[in-house]
C-alpha positions in Angstrom: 66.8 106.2 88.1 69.9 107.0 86.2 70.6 110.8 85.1 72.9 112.3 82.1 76.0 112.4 84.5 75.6 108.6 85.1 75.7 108.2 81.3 78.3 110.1 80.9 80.2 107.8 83.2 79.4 104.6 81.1 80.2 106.4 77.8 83.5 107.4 79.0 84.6 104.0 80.5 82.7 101.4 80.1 81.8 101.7 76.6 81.5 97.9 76.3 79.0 98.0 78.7 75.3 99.1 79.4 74.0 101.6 81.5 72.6 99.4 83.9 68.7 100.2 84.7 67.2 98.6 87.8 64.4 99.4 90.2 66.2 100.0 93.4 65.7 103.2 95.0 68.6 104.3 93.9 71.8 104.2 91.3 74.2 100.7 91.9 76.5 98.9 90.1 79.5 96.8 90.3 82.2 96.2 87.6 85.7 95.0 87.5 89.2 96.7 86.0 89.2 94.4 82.9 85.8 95.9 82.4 87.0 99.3 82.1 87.9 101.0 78.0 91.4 100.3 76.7 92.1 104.3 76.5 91.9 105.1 80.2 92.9 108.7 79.0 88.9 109.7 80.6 90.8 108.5 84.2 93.7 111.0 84.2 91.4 113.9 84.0 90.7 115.7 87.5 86.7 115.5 87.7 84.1 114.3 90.2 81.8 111.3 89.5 78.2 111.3 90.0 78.1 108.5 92.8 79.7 107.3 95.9 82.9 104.7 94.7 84.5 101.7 96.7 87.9 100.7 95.1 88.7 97.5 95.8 93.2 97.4 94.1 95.8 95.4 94.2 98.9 96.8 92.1 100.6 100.2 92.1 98.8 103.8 91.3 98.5 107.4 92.0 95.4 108.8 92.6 95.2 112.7 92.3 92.7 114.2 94.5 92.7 117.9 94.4 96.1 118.7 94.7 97.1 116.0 96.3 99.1 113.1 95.0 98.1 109.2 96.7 100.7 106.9 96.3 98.9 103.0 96.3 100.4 100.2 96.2 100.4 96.2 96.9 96.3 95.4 98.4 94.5 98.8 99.1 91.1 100.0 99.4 89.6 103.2 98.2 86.5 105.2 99.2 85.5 108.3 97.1 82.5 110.9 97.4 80.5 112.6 94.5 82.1 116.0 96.0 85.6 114.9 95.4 87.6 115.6 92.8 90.7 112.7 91.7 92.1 111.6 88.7 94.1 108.3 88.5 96.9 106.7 86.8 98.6 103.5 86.8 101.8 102.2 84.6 101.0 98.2 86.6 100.4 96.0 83.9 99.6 93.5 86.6 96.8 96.0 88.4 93.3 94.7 89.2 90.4 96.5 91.0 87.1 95.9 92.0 84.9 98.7 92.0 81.0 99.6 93.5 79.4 102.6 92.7 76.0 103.8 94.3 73.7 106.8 95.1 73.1 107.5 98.7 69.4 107.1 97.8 70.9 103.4 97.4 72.6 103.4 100.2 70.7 105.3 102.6 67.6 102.6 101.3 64.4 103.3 103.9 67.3 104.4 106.6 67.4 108.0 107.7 71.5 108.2 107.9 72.8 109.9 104.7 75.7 108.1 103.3 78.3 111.1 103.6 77.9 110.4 107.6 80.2 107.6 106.9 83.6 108.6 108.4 84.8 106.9 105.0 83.0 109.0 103.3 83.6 112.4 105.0 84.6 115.5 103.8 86.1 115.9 100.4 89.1 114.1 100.7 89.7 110.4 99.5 89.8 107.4 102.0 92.6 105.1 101.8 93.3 102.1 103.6 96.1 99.6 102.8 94.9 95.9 103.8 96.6 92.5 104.7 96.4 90.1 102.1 93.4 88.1 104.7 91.9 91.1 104.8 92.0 91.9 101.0 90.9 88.2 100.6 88.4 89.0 102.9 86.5 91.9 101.3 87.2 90.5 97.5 84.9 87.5 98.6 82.3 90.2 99.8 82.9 91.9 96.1 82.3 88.5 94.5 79.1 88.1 96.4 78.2 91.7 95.2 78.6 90.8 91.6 76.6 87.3 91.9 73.6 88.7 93.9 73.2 91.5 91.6 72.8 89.0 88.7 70.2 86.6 90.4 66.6 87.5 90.5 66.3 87.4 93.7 62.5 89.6 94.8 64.9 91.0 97.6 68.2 91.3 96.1 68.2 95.2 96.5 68.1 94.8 100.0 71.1 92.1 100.3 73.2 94.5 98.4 72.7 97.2 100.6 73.2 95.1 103.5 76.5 94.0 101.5 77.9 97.4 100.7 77.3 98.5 104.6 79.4 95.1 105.6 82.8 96.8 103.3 82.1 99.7 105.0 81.8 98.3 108.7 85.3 96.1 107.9 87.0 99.0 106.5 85.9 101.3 109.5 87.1 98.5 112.0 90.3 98.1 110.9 92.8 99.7 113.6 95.1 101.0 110.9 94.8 103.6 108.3 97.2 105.4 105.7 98.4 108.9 106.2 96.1 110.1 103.1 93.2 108.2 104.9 91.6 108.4 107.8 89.8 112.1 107.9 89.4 113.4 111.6 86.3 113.6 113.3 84.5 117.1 113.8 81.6 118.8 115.2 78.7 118.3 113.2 78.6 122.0 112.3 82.1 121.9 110.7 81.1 118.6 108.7 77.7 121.0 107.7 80.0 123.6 106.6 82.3 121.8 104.7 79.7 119.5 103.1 78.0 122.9 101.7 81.3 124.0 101.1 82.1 121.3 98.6 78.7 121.5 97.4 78.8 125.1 96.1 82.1 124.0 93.9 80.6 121.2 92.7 78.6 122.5 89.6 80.3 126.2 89.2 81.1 127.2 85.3 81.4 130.4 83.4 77.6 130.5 83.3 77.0 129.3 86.9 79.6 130.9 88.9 80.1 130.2 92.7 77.0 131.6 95.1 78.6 131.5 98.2 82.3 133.0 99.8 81.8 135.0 102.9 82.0 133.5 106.1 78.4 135.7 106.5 77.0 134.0 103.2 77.7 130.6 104.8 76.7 131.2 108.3 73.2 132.2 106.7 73.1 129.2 105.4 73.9 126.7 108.1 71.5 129.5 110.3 74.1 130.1 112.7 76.0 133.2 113.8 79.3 134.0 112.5 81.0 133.9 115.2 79.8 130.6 116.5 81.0 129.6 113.1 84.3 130.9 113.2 85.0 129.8 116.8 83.7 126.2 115.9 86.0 125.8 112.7 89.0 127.4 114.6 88.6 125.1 116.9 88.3 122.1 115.0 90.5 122.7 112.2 92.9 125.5 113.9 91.9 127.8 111.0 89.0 130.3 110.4 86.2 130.4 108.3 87.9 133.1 106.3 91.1 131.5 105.5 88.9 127.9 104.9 87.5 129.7 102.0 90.1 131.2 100.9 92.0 127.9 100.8 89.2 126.9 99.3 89.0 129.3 96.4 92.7 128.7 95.2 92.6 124.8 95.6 89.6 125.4 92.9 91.5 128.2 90.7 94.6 125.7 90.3 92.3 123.1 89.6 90.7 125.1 87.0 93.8 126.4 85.7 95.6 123.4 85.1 92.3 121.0 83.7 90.4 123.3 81.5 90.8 125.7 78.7 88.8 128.5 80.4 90.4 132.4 80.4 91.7 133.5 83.2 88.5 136.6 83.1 86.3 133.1 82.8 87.6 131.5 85.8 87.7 134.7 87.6 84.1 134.7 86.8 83.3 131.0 88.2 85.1 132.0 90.9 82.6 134.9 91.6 85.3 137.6 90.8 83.4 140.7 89.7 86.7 141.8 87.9 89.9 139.7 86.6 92.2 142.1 88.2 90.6 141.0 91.9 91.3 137.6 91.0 94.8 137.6 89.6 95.4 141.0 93.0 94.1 137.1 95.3 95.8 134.4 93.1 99.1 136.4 93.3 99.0 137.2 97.3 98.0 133.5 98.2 99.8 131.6 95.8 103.1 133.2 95.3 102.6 133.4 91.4 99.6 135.2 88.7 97.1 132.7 87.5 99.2 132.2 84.0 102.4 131.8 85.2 100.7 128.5 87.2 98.8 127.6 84.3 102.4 127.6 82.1 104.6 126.6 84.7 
């Protein structure tokens, strides 16, 4: 079942195409870069898409992921999360990509492992892995078999895709090396918890649905543990605490939301669950060096 976010996605960039409508459990699809609109202007905006993405490139781009810049180049391949937020760019008139989008409903099939369990698909940051030209070769003929399976009639095609999409992933996930932007460390369950709900109480906020959780306390009610378990278990896994996670947190979004929309400053104050502007601009100014506008001008 495809929502309004999912048609969004095809009206912005791939307007040439249909919204593809299937019965699988979930959303899939696969497409190519020649597929994509002529104005690409929808990629260089910083937003999140509504599904789990597998990039399959060869050529030179940037991604931007938060406030990170991704340098790729030569054979790569990408994995992104609905909770993460990236833009792209490329100036490679020779570029290509292959891409597969899904729900974890898809994903996940009759299974009872969610797809962000996936160390490629972990936290909030991107995956990136340069590849060998065998091993590029290797997954584009897994791509190809994507794209033909998914146009047969096959009664139990659903099922081969799945098992198709979780054979990128394996390969990927075996490969001994991984790019310095890639490969997101392992942690205790309760720090993947945290950040998963972390990510997931930015991922819809707007000047009429501001954030609804920031305290360590707020979260450790949520993931129904004690503070200071919660504290102790992120210091020790990340080497900061919960306080200064969120606080990281909440400026990585206000730069975000300074620099990619046309919100006030009291209106992202607001999203940002700042009862007054003055508390945000008192926080911007003490954790970023600068006041909200001089970032947004600057």
């Amino acid at each position: 079942m495809q929502d309004n976010s999912i048609s969004t996605f095809y009206q912005q960039y791939l307007d040439q195409r249909p919204e593809e409508k299937n019965n699988f459990l979930g959303y899939f699809d696969v497409f190519s870069w020649n597929q994509l609109k002529e104005d690409l202007s929808a990629c260089d905006r910083l937003q999140r898409k509504p599904f789990y993405k597998i990039a399959l490139l060869s050529g030179d781009a940037v991604y931007y992921s938060n406030e990170e810049q991704i340098r790729v180049s030569g054979k790569t391949i990408v994995f992104i999360n609905p909770m993460t937020q990236s833009r792209f760019k490329t100036a490679d008139i020779h570029f290509t990509g292959e891409y597969c989008v899904f729900s974890d409903d898809f994903l996940r099939g009759s299974g009872k492992m969610a797809t962000g369990s996936w160390p490629v698909f972990q936290g909030h940051d991107m995956y990136v892995q340069p590849l060998t030209t065998e091993n590029y070769d290797a997954l584009r003929k897994i791509f190809r078999e994507l794209e033909t399976e998914y146009a047969a009639s096959y009664q139990f095609k659903e099922e081969l895709i799945r098992n198709r999409v979780l054979d990128i992933i394996h390969f990927t996930q075996k490969l001994e090396t991984s790019s310095a932007a890639g490969r997101p460390a392992q942690h205790d369950p309760l720090t993947t918890l945290f950040f998963n709900h972390l990510e997931q109480a930015f991922s819809h906020i707007s000047p009429r649905h501001p954030l609804a959780y920031k305290t360590p306390a707020q979260f450790a009610q949520l993931l129904s543990t004690p503070v200071d378990r919660l504290n102790k278990t992120l210091r020790k896994s990340t080497g900061k605490t919960t306080i200064a996670l969120l606080h990281g947190r909440l400026l990585q979004e206000a730069n975000v939301l300074l620099r990619h929309t046309s919100w006030s400053i009291k209106e992202i104050a607001w999203c940002l669950s700042f009862r007054e502007t003055a508390h945000f601009q008192n926080f911007y100014r003490k954790h970023a060096g600068c006041t909200p506008q001089e970032y947004r001008t600057a």
